[in-house]
Residue frames as a rotation matrix with the C-alpha (Angstrom) as fourth column:
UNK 1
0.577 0.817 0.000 0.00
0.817 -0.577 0.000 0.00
0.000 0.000 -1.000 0.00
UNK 2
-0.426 -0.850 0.309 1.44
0.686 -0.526 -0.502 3.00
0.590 -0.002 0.807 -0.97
UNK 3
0.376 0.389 -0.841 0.96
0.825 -0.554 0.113 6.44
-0.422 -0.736 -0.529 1.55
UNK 4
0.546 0.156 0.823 1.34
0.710 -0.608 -0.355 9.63
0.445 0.778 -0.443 0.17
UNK 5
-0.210 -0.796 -0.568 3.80
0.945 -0.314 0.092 11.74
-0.251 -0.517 0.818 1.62
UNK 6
0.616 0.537 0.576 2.41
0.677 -0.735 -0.040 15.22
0.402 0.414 -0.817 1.37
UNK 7
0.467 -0.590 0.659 5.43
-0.504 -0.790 -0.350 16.79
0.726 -0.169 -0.666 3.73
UNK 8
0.352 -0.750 -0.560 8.90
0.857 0.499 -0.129 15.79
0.376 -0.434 0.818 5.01
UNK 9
0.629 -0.595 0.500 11.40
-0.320 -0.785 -0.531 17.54
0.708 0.174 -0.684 7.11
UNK 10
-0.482 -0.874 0.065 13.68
-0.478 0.200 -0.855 16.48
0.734 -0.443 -0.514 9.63
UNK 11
-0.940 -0.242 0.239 11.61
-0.319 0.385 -0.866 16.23
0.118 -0.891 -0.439 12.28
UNK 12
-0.116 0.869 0.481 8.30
-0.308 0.429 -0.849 15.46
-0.944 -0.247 0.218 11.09
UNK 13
-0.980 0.197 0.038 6.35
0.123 0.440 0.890 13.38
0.159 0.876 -0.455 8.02
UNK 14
-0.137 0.986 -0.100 2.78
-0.294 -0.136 -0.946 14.23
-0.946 -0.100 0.308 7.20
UNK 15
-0.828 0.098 0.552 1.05
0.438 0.727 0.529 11.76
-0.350 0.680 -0.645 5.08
UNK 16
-0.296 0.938 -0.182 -2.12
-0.926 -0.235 0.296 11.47
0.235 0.256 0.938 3.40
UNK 17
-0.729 -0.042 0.683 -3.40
-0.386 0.849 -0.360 8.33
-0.565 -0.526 -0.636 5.35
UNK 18
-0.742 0.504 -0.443 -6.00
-0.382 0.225 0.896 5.95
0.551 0.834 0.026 3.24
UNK 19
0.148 0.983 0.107 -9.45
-0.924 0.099 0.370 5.03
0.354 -0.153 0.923 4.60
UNK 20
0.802 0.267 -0.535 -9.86
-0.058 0.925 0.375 1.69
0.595 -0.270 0.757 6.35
UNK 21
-0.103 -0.738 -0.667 -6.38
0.637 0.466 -0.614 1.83
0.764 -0.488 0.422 8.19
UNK 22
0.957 0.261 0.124 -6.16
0.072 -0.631 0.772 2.72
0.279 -0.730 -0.623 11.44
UNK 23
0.461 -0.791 0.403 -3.53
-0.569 -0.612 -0.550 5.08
0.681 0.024 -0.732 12.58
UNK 24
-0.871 -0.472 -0.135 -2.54
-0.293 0.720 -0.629 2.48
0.394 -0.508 -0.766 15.84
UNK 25
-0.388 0.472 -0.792 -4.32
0.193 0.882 0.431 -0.97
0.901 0.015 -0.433 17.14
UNK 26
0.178 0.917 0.356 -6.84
-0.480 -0.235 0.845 -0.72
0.859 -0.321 0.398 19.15
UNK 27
-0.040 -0.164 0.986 -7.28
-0.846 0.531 0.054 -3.41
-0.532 -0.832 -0.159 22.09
UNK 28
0.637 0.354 -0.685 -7.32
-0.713 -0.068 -0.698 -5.71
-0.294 0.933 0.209 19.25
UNK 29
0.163 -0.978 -0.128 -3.73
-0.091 -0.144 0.985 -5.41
-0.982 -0.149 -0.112 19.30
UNK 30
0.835 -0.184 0.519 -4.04
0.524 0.554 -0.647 -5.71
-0.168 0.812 0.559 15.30
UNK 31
-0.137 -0.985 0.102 -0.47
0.673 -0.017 0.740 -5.61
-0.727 0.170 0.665 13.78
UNK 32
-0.541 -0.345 0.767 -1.16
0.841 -0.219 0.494 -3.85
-0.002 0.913 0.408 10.66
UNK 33
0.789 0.398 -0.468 -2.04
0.363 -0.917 -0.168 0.34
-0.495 -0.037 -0.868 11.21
UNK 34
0.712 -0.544 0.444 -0.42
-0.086 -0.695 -0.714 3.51
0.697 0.470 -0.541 9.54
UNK 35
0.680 -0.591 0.435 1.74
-0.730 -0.489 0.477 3.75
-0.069 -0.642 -0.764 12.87
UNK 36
0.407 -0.808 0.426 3.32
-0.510 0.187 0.840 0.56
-0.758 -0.559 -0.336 12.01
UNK 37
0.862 0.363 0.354 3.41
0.471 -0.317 -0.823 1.12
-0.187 0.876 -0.444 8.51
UNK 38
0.812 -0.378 0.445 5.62
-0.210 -0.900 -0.381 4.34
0.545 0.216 -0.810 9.08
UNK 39
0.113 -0.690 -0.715 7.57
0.905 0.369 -0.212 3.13
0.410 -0.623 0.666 12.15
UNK 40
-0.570 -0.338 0.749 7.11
0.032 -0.920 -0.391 6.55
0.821 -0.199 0.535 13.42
UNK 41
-0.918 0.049 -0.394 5.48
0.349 -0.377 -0.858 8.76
-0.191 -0.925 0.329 16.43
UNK 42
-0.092 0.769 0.633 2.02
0.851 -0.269 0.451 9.56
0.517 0.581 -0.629 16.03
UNK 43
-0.930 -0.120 -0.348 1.04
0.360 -0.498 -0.789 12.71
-0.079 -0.859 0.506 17.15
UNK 44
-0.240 0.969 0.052 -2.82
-0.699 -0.136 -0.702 12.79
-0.673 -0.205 0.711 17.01
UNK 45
-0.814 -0.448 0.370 -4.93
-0.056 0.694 0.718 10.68
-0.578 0.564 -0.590 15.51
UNK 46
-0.518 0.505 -0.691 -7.52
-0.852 -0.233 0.468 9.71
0.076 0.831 0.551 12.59
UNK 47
0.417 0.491 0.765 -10.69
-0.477 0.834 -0.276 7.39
-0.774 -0.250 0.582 12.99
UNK 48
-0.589 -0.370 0.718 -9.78
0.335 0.697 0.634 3.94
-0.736 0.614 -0.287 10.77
UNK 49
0.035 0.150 0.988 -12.29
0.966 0.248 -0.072 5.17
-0.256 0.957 -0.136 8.03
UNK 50
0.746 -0.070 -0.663 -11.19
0.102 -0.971 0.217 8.55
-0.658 -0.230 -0.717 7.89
UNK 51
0.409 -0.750 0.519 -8.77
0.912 0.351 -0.212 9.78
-0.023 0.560 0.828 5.09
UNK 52
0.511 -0.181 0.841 -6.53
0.495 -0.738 -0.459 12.27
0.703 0.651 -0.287 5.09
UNK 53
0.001 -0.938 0.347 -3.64
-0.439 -0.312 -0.842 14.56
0.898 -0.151 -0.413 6.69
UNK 54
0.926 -0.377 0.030 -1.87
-0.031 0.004 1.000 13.35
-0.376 -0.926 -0.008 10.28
UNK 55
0.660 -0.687 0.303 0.95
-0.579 -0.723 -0.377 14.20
0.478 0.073 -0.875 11.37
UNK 56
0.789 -0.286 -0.544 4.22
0.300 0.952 -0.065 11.91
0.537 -0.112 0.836 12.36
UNK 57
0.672 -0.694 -0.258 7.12
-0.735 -0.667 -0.117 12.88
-0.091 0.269 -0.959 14.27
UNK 58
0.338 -0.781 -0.525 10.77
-0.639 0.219 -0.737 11.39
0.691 0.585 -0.425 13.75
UNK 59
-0.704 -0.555 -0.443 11.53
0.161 0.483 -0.861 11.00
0.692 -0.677 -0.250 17.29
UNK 60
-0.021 0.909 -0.417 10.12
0.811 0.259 0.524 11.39
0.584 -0.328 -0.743 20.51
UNK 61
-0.467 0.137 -0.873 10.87
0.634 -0.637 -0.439 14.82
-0.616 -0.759 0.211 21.36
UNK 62
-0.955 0.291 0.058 9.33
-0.146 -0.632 0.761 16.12
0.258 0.718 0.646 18.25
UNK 63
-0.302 0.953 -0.035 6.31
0.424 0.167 0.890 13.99
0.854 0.254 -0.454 18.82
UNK 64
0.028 0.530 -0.848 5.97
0.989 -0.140 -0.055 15.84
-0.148 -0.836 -0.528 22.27
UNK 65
-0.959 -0.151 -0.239 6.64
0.066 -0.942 0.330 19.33
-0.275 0.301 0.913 20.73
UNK 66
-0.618 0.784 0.059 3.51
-0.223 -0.246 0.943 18.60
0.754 0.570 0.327 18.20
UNK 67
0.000 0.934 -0.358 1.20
0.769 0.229 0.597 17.10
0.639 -0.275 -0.718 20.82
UNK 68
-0.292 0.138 -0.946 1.90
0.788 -0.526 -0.320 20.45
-0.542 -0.839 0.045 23.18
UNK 69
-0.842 0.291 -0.454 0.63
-0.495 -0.749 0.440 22.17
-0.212 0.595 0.775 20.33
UNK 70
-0.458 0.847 -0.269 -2.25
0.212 0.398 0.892 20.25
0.863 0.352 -0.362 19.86
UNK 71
-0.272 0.128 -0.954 -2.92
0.962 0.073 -0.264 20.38
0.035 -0.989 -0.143 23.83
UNK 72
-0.692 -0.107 -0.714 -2.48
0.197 -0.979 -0.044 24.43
-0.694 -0.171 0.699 23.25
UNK 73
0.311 0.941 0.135 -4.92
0.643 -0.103 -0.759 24.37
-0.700 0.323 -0.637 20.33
UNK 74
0.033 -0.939 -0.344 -2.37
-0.198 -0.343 0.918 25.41
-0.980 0.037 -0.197 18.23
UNK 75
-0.853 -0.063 0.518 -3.06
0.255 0.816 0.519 23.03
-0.455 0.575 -0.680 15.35
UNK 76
-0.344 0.692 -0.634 -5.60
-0.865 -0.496 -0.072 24.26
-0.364 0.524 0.770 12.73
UNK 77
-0.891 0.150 0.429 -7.68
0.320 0.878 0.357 21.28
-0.323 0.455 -0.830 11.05
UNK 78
0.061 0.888 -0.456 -10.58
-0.863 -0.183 -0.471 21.47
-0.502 0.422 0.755 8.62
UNK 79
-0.798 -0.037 0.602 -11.79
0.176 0.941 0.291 18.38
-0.577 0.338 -0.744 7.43
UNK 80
-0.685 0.178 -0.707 -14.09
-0.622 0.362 0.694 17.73
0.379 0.915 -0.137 4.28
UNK 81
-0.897 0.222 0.383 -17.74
0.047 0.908 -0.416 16.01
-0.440 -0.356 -0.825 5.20
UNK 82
-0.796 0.577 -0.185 -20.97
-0.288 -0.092 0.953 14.74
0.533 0.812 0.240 3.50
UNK 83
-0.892 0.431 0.133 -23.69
-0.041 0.216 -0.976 14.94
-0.450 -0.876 -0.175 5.81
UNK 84
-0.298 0.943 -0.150 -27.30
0.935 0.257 -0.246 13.75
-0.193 -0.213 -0.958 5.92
UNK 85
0.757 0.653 -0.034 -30.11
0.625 -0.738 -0.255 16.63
-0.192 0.171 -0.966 4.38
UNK 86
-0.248 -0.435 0.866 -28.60
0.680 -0.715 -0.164 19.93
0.690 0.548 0.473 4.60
UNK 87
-0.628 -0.652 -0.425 -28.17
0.765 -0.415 -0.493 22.05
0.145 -0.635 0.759 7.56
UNK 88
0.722 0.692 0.000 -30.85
0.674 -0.702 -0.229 25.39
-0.159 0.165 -0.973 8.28
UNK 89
0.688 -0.391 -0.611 -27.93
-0.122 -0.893 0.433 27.43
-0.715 -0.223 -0.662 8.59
UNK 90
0.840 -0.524 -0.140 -25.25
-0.236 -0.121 -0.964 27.91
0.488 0.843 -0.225 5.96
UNK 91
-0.328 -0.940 -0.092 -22.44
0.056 0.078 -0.995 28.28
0.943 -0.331 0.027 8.45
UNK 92
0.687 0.470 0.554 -22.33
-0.571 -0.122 0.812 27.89
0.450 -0.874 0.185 12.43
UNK 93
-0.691 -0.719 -0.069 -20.84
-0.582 0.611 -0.537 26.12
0.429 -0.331 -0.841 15.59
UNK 94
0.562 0.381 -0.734 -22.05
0.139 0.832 0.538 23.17
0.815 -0.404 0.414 17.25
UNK 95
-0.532 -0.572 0.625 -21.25
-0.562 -0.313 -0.765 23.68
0.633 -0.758 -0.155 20.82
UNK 96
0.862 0.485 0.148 -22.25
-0.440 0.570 0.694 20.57
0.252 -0.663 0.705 22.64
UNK 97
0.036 -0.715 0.699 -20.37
-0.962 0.165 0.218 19.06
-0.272 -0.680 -0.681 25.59
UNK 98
0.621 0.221 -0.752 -19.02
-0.398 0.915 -0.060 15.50
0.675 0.337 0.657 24.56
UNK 99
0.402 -0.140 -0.905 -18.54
0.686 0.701 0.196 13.16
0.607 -0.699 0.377 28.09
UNK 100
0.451 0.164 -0.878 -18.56
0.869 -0.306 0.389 16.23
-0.205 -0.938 -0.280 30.27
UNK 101
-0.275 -0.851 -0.448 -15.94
0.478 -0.525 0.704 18.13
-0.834 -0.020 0.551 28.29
UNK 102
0.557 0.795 -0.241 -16.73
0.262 -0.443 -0.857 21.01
-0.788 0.414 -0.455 26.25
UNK 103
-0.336 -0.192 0.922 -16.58
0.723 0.574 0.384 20.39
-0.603 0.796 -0.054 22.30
UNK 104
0.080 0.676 -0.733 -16.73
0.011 -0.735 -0.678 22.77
-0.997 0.046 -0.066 19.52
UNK 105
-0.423 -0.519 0.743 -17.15
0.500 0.550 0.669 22.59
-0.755 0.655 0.027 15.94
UNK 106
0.098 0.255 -0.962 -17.48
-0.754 -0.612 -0.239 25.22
-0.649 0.749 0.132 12.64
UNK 107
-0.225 0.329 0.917 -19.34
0.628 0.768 -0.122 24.26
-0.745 0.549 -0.380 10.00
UNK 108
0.011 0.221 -0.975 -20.10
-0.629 -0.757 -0.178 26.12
-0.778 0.615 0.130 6.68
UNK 109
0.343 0.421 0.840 -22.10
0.459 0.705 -0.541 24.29
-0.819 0.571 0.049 4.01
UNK 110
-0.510 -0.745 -0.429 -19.92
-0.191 -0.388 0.902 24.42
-0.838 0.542 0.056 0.67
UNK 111
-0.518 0.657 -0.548 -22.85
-0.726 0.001 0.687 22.83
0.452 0.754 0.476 -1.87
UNK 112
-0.455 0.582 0.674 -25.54
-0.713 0.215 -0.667 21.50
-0.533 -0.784 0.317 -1.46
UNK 113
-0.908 -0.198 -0.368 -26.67
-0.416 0.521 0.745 18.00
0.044 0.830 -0.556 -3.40
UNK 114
-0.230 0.853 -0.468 -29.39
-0.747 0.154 0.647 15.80
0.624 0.498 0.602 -3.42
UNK 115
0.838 0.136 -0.529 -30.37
0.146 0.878 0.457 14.37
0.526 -0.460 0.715 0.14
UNK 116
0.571 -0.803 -0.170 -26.97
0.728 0.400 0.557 15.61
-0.379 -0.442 0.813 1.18
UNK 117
0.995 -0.058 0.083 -24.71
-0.009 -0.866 -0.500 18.21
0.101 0.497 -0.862 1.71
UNK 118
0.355 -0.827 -0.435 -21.09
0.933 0.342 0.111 18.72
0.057 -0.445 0.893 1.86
UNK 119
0.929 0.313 0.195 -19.56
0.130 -0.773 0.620 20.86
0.345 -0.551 -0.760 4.26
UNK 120
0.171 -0.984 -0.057 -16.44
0.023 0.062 -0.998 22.11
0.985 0.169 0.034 5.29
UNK 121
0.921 0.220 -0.322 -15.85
0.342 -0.059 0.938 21.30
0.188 -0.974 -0.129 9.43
UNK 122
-0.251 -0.952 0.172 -13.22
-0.004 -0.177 -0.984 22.85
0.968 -0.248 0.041 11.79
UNK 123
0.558 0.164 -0.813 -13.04
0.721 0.390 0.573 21.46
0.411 -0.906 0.100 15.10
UNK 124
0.249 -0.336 0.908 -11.89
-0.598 -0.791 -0.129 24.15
0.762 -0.511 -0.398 17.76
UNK 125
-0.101 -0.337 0.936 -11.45
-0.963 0.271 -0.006 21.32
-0.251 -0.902 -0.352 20.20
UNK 126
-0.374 -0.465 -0.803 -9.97
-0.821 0.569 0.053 17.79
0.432 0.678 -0.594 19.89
UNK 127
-0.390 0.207 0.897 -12.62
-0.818 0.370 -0.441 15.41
-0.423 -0.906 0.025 21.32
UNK 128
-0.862 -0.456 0.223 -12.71
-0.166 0.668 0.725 11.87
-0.480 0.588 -0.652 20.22
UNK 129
-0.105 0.893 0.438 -15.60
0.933 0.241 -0.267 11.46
-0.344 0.381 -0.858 17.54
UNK 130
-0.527 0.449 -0.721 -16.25
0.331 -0.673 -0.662 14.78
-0.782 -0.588 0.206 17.83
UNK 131
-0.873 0.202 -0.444 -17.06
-0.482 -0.487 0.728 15.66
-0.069 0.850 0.522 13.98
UNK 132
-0.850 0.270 -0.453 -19.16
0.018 0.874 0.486 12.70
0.526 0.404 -0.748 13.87
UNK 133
-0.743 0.325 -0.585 -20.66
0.658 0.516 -0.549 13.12
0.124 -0.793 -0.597 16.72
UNK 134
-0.663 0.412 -0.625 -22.14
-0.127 -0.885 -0.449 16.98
-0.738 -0.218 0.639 16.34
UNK 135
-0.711 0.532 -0.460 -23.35
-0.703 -0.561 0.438 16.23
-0.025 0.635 0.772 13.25
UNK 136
-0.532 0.579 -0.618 -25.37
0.568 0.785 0.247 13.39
0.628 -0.220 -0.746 14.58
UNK 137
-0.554 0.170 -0.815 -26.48
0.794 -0.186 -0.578 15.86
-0.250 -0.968 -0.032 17.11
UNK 138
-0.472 0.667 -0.577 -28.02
-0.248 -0.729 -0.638 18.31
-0.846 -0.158 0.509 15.32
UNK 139
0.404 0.833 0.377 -29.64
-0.115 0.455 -0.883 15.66
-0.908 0.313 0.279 13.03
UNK 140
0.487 -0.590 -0.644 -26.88
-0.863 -0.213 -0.458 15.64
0.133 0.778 -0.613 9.80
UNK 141
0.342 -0.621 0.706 -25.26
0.009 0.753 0.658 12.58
-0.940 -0.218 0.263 10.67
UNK 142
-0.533 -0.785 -0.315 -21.72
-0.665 0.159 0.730 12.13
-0.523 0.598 -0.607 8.28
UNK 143
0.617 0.480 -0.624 -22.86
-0.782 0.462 -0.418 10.06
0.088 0.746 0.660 5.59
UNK 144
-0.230 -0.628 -0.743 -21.53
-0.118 0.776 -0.620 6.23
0.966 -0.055 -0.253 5.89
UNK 145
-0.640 -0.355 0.682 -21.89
-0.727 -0.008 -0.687 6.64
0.249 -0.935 -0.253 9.55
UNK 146
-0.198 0.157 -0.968 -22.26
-0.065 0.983 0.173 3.28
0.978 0.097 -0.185 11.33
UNK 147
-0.605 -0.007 -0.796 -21.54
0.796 0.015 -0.605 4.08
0.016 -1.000 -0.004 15.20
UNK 148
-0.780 0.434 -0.450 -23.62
-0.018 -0.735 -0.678 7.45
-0.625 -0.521 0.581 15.85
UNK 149
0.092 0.996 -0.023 -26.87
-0.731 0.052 -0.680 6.55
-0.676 0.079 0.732 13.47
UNK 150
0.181 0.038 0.983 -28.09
0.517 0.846 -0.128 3.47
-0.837 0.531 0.134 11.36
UNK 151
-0.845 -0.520 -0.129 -26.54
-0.043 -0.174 0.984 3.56
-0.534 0.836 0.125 7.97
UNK 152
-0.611 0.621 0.491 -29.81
0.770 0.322 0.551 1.49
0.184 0.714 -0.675 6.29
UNK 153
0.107 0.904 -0.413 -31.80
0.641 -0.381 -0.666 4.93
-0.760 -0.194 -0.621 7.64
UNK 154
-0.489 -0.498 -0.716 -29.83
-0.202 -0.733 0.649 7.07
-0.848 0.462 0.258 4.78
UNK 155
0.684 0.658 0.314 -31.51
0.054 0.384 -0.922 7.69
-0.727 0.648 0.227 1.74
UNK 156
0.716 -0.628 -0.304 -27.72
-0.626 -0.385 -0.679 8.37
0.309 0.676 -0.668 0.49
UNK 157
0.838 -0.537 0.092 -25.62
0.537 0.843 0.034 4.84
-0.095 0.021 0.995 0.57
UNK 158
0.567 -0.770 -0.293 -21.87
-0.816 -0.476 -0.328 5.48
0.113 0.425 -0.898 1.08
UNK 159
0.513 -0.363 -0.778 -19.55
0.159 0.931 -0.329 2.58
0.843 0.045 0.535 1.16
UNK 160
-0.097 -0.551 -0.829 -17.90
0.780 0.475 -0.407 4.42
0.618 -0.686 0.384 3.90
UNK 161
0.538 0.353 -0.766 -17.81
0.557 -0.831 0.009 7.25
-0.633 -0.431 -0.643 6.62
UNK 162
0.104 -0.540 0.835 -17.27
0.812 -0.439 -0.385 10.20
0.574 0.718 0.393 3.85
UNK 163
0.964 -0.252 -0.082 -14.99
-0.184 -0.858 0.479 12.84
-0.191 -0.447 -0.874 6.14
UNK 164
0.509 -0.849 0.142 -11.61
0.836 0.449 -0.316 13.45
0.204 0.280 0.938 5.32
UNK 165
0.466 -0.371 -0.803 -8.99
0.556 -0.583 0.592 15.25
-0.688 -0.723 -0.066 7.09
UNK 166
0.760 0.122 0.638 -7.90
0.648 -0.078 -0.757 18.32
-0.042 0.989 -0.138 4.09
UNK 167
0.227 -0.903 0.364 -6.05
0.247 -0.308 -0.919 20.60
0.942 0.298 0.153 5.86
UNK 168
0.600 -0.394 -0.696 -3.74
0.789 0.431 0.437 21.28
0.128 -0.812 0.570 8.34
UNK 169
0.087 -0.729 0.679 -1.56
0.000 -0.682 -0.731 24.33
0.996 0.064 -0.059 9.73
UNK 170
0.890 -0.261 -0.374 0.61
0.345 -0.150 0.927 25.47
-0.297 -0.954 -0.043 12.67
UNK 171
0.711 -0.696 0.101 3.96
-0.701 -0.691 0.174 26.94
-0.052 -0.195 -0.980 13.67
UNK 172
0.643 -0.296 -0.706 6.54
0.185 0.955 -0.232 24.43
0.743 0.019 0.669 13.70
UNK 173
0.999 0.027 -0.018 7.41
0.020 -0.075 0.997 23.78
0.026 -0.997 -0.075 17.12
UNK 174
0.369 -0.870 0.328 11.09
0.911 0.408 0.057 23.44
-0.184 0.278 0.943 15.51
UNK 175
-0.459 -0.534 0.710 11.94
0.852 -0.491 0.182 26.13
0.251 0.688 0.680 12.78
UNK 176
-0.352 0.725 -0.592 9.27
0.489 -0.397 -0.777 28.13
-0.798 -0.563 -0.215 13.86
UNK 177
-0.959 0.137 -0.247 8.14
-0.282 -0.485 0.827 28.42
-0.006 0.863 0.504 10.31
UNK 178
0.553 0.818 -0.158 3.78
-0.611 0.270 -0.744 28.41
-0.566 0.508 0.649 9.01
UNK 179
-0.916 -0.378 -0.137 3.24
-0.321 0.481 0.816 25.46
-0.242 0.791 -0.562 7.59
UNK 180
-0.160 0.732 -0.662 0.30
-0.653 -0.581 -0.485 25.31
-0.740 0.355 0.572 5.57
UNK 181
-0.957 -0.205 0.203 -1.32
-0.044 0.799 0.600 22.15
-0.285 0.566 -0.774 4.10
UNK 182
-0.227 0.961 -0.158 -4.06
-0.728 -0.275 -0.628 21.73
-0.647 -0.027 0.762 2.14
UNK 183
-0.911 -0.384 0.151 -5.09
-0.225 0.769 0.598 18.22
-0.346 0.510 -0.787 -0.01
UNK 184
-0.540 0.573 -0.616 -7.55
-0.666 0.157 0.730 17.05
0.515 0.804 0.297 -2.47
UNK 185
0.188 0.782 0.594 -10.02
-0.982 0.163 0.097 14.86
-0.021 -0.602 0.798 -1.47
UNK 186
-0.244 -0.022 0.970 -10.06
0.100 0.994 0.047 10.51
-0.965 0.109 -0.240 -1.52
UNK 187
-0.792 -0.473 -0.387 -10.26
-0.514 0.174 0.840 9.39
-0.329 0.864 -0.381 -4.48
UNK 188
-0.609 0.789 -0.075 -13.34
0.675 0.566 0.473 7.19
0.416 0.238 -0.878 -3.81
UNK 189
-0.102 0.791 -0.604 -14.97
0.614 -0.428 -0.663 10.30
-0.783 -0.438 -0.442 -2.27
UNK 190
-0.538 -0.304 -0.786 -14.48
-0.203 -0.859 0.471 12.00
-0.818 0.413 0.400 -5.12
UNK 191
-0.992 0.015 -0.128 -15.90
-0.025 0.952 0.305 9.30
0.127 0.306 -0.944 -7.16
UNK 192
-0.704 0.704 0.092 -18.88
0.707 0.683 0.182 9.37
0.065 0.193 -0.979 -5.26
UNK 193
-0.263 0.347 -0.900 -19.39
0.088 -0.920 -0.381 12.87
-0.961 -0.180 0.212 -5.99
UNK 194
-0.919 -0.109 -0.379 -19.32
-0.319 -0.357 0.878 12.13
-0.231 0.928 0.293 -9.36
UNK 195
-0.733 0.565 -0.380 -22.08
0.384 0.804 0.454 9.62
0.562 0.187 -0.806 -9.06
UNK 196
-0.231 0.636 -0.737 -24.38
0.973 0.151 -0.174 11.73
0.000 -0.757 -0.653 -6.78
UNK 197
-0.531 0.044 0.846 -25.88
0.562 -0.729 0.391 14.45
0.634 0.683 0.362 -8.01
C-alpha cells in the first residue's frame, strides 16, 4: 500500500493516510495500522475510516513538541464532510459538551446535493468522535456513519464514513516556520461525488 507523503522535514512526516487503516491498534492489538506502517510517532490521531492529513514525528521529542501544540490548540484542522439533508444554517458552531468536556465545531455548508450536503468542518477542540458526533447531534449525521446513526436509515448509501482530514496548519514547534497544508479529497470520495448528483 502505498501512503502519500504530502510533507517531510527532519523532524516530522505528514502523510495522506487511506481510509480503512487505522492510525494504531486498538485493544485488538491488530499488527497492521499507519503507525506501524511508518515506524514513526504519532502525534494525534484519525478514525480507521477517515482519510486524510496526520501528522508523524521522527523521534520522541518532536512527537511531544507537536502534541503540546495540539494540547495548546495550536493546530488548525478542517476536514471535508458529507452529511445527511442539509443544515438550516449555511455556516455555524455546534457547541455541545461531549462526556462532560466542552466540544466545539465550525461548519459552513460548501454545496448542497441531493439528500446531502457537503460541508467544510473545523473542530476548535480535539474530542474523540467529535465531527461525527455533532453532526449526529443536530440531526446531519456524516454520511456512511455506522456508530452514531443506522446507515440502512440514509436515503444516500456510502460505502464508507465520507470525512476526510484536508487541511492542516501550525507553527513548527522546531523552525518556527507556518506550515500550511491543504489536499484534495479521496479518491473514492471524489468518485462518489461524481455519481451523486
Amino acid at each position: 500500500m502505498s501512503i502519500p507523503v504530502v510533507y517531510e522535514d527532519a523532524w516530522f512526516l505528514i502523510v495522506d493516510k487511506p481510509s480503512g487503516l487505522l492510525t494504531i491498534p486498538t485493544p485488538k492489538k491488530e499488527t497492521r495500522t499507519l503507525t506501524s506502517i511508518l515506524n514513526l510517532h504519532p502525534c494525534h490521531r484519525l478514525d480507521r475510516e477517515t482519510s486524510g492529513l496526520i501528522i508523524y514525528a521522527k523521534t520522541k521529542t518532536a512527537q511531544k513538541k507537536m502534541m503540546e501544540e495540539f494540547k495548546k490548540k495550536k493546530v488548525k484542522k478542517n476536514y471535508i464532510a458529507f452529511v445527511r439533508g442539509s443544515p438550516k444554517q449555511e455556516s455555524g458552531s455546534i457547541n455541545y459538551p461531549i462526556e462532560g468536556q466542552v466540544a466545539i465545531t465550525r461548519y459552513k455548508v460548501i454545496e448542497k446535493r441531493n439528500n446531502f450536503a457537503i460541508v467544510k468542518v473545523e473542530p476548535l477542540t480535539g474530542r474523540t468522535n467529535q465531527i461525527r458526533i455533532h453532526f449526529k447531534q443536530i440531526g446531519h449525521p456524516v454520511l456512511g456513519e455506522t456508530k452514531y446513526a443506522f446507515r440502512r436509515d440514509f436515503k444516500v448509501k456510502a460505502k464508507r464514513l465520507c470525512l476526510h482530514a484536508a487541511g492542516l496548519q501550525f507553527i513548527h514547534p522546531v523552525t518556527g516556520k507556518n506550515v500550511a497544508l491543504n489536499i484534495n479529497l479521496a479518491r473514492d470520495l471524489e468518485e462518489f461525488l461524481k455519481t451523486h448528483d
